[in-house]
C-alpha positions as CSV (number, residue, x, y, z in Angstrom):
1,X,0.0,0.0,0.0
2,X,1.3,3.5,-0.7
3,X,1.9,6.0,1.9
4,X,-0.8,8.1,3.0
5,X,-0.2,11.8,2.9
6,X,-1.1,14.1,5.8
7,X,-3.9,16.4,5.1
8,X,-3.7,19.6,6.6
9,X,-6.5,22.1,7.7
10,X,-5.0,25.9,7.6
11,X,-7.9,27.1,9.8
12,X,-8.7,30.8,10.3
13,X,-7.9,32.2,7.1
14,X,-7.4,35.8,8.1
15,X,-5.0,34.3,10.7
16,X,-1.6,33.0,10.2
17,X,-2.3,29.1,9.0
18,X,-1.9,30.6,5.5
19,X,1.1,31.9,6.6
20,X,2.8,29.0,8.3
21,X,1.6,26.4,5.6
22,X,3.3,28.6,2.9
23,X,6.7,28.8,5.0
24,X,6.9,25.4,5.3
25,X,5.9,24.6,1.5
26,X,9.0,27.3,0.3
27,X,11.9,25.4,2.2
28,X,10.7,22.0,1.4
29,X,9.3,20.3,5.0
30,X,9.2,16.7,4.6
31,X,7.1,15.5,7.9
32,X,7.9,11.7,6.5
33,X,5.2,11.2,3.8
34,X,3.3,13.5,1.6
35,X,1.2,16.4,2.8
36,X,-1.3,18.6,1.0
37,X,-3.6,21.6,2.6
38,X,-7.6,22.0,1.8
39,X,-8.0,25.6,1.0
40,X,-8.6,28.5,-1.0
41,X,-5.4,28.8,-3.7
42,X,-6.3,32.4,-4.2
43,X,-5.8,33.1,-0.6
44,X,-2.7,31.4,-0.3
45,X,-1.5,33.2,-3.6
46,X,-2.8,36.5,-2.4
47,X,-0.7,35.0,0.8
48,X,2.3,34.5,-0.4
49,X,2.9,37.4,-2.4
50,X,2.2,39.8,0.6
51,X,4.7,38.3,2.8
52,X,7.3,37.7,-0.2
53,X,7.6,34.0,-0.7
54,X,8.3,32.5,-4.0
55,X,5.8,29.7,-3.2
56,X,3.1,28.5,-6.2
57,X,0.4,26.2,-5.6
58,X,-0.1,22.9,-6.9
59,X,-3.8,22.0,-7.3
60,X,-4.5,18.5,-6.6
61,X,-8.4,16.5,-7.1
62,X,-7.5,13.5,-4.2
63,X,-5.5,12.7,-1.2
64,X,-4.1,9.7,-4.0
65,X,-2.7,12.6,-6.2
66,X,-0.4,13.9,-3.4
67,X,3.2,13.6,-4.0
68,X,6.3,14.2,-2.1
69,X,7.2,17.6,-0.8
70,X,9.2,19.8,-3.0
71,X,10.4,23.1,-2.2
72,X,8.0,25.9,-3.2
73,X,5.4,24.0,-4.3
74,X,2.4,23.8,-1.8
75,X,-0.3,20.8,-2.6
76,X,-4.1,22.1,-2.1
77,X,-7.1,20.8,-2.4
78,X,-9.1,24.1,-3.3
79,X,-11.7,24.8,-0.9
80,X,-13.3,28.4,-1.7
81,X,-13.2,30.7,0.8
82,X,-16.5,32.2,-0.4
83,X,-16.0,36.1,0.4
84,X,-12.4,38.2,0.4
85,X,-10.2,37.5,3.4
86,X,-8.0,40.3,4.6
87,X,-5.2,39.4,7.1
88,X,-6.2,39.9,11.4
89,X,-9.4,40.6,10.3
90,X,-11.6,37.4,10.4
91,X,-15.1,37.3,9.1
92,X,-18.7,34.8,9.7
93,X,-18.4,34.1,6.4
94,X,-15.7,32.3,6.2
95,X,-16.8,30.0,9.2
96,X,-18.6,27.2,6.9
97,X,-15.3,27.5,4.7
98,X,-13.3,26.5,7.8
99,X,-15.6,23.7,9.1
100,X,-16.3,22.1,5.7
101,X,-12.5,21.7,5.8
102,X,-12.3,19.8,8.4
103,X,-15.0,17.5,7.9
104,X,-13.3,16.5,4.4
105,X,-9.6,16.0,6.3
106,X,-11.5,13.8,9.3
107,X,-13.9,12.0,6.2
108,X,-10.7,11.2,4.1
109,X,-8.7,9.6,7.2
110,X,-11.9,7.9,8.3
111,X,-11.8,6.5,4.5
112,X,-8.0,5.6,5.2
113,X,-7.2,7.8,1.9
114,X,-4.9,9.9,4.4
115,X,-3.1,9.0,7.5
116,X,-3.7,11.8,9.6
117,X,-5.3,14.9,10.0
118,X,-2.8,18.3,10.9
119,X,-5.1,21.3,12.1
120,X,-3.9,24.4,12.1
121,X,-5.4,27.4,14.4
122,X,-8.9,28.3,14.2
123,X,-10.9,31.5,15.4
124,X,-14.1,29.8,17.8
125,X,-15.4,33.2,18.6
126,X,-16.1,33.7,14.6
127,X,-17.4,30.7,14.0
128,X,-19.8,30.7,16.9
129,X,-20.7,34.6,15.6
130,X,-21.4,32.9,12.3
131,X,-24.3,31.2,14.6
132,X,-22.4,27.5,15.0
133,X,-22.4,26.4,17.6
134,X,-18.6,25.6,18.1
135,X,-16.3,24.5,21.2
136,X,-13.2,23.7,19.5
137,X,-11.7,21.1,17.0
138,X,-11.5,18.3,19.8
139,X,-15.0,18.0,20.1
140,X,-15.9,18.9,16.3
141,X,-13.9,15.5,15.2
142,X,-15.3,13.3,17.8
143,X,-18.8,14.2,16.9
144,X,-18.3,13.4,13.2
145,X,-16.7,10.6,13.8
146,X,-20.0,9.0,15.8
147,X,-19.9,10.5,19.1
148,X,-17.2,9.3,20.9
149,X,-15.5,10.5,24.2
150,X,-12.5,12.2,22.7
151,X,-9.4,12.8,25.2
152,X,-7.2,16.2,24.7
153,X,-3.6,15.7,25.3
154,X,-0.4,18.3,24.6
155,X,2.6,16.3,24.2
156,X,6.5,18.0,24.4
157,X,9.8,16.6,24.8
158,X,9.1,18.0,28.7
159,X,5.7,16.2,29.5
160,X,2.5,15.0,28.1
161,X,-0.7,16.3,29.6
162,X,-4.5,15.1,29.1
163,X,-7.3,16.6,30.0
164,X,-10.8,15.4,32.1
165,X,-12.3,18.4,30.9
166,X,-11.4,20.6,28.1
167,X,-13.0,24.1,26.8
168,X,-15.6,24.6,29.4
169,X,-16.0,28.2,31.9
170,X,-14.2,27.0,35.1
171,X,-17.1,27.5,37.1
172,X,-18.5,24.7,34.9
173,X,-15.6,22.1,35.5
174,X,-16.3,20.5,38.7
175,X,-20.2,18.9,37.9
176,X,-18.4,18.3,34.5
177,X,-16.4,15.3,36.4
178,X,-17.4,12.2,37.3
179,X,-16.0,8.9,38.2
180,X,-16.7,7.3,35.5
181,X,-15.6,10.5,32.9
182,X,-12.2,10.2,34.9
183,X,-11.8,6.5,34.2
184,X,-12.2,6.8,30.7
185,X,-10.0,9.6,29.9
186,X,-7.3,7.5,32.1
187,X,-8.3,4.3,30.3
188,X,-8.3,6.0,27.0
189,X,-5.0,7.5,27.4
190,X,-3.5,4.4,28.2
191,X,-4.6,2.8,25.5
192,X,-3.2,5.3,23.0
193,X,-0.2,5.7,24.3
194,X,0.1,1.9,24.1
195,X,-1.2,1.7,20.3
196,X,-0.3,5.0,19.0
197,X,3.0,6.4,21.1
198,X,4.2,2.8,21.3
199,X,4.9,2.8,24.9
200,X,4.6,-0.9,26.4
201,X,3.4,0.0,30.2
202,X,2.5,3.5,30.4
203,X,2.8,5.2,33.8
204,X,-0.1,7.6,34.3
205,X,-0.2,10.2,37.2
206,X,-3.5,12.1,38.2
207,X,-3.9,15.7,39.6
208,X,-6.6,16.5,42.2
209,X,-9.3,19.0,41.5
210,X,-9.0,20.9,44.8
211,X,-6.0,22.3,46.8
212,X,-3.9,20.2,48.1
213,X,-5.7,17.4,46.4
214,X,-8.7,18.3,48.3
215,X,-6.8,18.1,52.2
216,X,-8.6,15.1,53.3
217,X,-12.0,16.5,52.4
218,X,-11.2,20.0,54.0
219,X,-10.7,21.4,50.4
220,X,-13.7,19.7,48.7
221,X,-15.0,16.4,48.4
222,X,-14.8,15.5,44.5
223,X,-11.0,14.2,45.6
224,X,-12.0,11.6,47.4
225,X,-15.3,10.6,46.2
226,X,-15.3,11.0,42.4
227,X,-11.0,11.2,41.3
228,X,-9.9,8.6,43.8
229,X,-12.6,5.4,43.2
230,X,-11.9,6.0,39.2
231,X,-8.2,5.7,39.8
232,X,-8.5,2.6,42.1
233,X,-10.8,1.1,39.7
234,X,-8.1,1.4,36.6
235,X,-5.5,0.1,39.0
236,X,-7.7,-3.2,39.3
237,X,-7.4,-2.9,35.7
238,X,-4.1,-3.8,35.1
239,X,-3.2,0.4,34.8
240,X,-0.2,1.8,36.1
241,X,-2.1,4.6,37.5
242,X,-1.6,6.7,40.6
243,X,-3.3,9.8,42.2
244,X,-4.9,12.2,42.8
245,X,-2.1,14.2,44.1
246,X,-1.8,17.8,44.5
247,X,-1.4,19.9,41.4
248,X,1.2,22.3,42.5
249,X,3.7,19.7,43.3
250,X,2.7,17.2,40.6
251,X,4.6,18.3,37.4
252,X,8.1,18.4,39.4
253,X,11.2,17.0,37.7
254,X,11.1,14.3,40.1
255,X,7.8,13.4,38.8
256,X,8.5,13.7,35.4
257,X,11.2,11.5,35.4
258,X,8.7,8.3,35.6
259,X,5.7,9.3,34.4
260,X,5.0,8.7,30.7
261,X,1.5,11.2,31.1
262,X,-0.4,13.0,33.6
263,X,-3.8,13.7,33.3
264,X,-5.4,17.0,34.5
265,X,-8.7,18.5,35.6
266,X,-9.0,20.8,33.6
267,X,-7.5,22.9,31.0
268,X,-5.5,25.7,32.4
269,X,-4.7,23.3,35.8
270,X,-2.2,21.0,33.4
271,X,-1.4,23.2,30.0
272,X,0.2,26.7,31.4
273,X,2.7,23.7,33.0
274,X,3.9,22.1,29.6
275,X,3.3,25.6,27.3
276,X,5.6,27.2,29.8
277,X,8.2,24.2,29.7
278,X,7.6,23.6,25.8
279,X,6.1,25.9,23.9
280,X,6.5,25.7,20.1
281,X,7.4,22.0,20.5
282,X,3.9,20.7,22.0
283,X,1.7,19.4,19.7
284,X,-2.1,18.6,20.4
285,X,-3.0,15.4,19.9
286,X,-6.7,14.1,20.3
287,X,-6.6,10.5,21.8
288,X,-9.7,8.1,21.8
289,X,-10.3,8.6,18.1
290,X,-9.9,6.1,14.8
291,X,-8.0,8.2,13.2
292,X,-4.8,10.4,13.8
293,X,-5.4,14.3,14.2
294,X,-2.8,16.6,15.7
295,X,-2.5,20.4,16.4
296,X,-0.7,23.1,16.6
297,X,-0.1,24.7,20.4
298,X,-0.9,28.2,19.4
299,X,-3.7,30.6,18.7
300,X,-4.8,32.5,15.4
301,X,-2.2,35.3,16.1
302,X,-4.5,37.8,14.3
303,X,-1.9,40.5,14.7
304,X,1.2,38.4,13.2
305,X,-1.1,37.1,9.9
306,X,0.5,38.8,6.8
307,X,3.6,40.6,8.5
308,X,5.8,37.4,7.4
309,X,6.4,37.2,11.1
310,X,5.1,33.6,11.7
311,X,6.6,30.9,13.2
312,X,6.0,27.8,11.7
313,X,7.8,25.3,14.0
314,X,4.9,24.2,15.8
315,X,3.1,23.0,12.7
316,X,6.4,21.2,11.2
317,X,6.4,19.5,14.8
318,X,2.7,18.7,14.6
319,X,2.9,17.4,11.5
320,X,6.2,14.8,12.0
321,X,4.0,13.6,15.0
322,X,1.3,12.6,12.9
323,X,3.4,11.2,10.0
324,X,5.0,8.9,13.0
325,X,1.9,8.2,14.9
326,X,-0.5,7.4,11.4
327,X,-0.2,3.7,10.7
């Protein structure tokens, strides 16, 4: 069988995923196998001339017609835009340009015509203004894919970090766990660091929801009585699981030094930790799925999009992960 390329989702096209695809596509990257973008070719033209690189684009009809990166040449699928973008300046009406872009990437690697899916940064705000209802890319997969639980989890040469909860209002987060939500995230993340990271045994720390882990019931109860019974329950399991300890303590050297991933509450209890340790080398990676999607570890940066300021080293790192995790 021939080597599936990556396909890659720009996102927010007044942001800088034009940017960073193009800067890649002029020097060449070669994540391990082919890679091709779906977009809008007169965007990424329009792109590329403003921020001076000699990048054309190369207009492919399938994932099958994909070839091996060359240097200047950026593969695309075209996907119209649909109305003018200007750079920092997002608009609604590119929301169902953005979405319908992902949905093809996720239907292709369901198909096994790619072997993975790269996202680049999107705008949620826009999208949700646009009137869809939108939490993030995490939860947008998963649902087309059938409805599974999907697990979110940032991985760096530091640390690897999944989430119970992801993009929900903190005051939100604490009804949002359960024992038997906590279970499967640890279960889940077990499982694909067996299958997809390769790692034989994996070691899995958990964090506690309250202060000190919750201080014996002092600090809060969900410790105790929703965090611990899921963990004991995995243990019976045959996991090597431990927890929950104290957050504050919990992503020490000493720690990382035998743990192969920690799983968090909620989102910014565990990923300030590994953005501040790794940032531009963490790539998002969404477990629990049948297919392989990655992410970059940074925003829109509506501010940077045309200057020719972008860094594109998170997306070359997202995208190697994928071509080494995609079977």
């Amino acid at each position: 069988m021939a080597v599936r390329p990556l396909v890659v989702t720009p996102g927010e096209p007044a942001g800088i995923g034009p940017d960073i695809v193009l800067t890649l596509a002029a020097c060449g990257e070669d994540p391990g196998r082919p890679w091709f973008v779906i977009a809008d070719p007169e965007v990424l033209t329009a792109r590329a001339e403003q921020i001076g690189l000699p990048v054309r684009c190369r207009l492919i009809d399938a994932p099958e017609q994909a070839t091996a990166p060359e240097a200047g040449v950026l593969q695309v699928f075209p996907r119209r835009a649909g109305t003018p973008v200007t750079p920092g300046h997002p608009n609604p009406a590119t929301a169902r340009h953005v979405l319908g872009a992902l949905e093809q990437a996720v239907a292709w690697a369901a198909e096994q015509r790619c072997g993975g899916v790269v996202t680049g940064p999107i705008q949620k705000s826009i999208i949700n203004e646009a009137g869809i209802a939108f939490t993030g890319h995490t939860e947008a997969v998963a649902r087309q894919l059938g409805g599974m639980r999907p697990v979110m989890m940032l991985a760096g040469p530091t640390l690897r970090v999944a989430l119970a909860t992801t993009h929900l209002p903190l005051r939100q987060v604490p009804d949002a766990i359960t024992t038997a939500s906590v279970e499967a995230v640890i279960r889940i993340t077990a499982e694909d660091l067996q299958s997809r990271f390769r790692i034989s045994t994996p070691r899995i720390r958990v964090a506690g929801l309250n202060p000190h882990a919750g201080e014996d019931g002092h600090l809060g109860h969900e410790d105790d009585a929703i965090i611990r019974p899921a963990i004991e329950t995995c243990r019976e399991q045959g996991l090597d699981v431990s927890g929950p300890y104290p957050a504050d303590t919990l992503f020490n050297t000493h720690y990382r030094a035998d743990t192969d991933a920690f799983v968090a509450m909620y989102h910014d209890q565990g990923l300030p930790v590994i953005k501040a340790l790794d940032f531009g080398e963490v790539v998002n990676v969404t477990l629990g799925l049948p297919i392989v999607r990655t992410s970059v570890d940074h925003g829109t940066a509506l501010d940077v999009a045309g200057t020719g300021k972008a860094d594109p080293h998170s997306l070359g790192v997202a995208m190697r992960l994928a071509a080494t995790l995609a079977p």
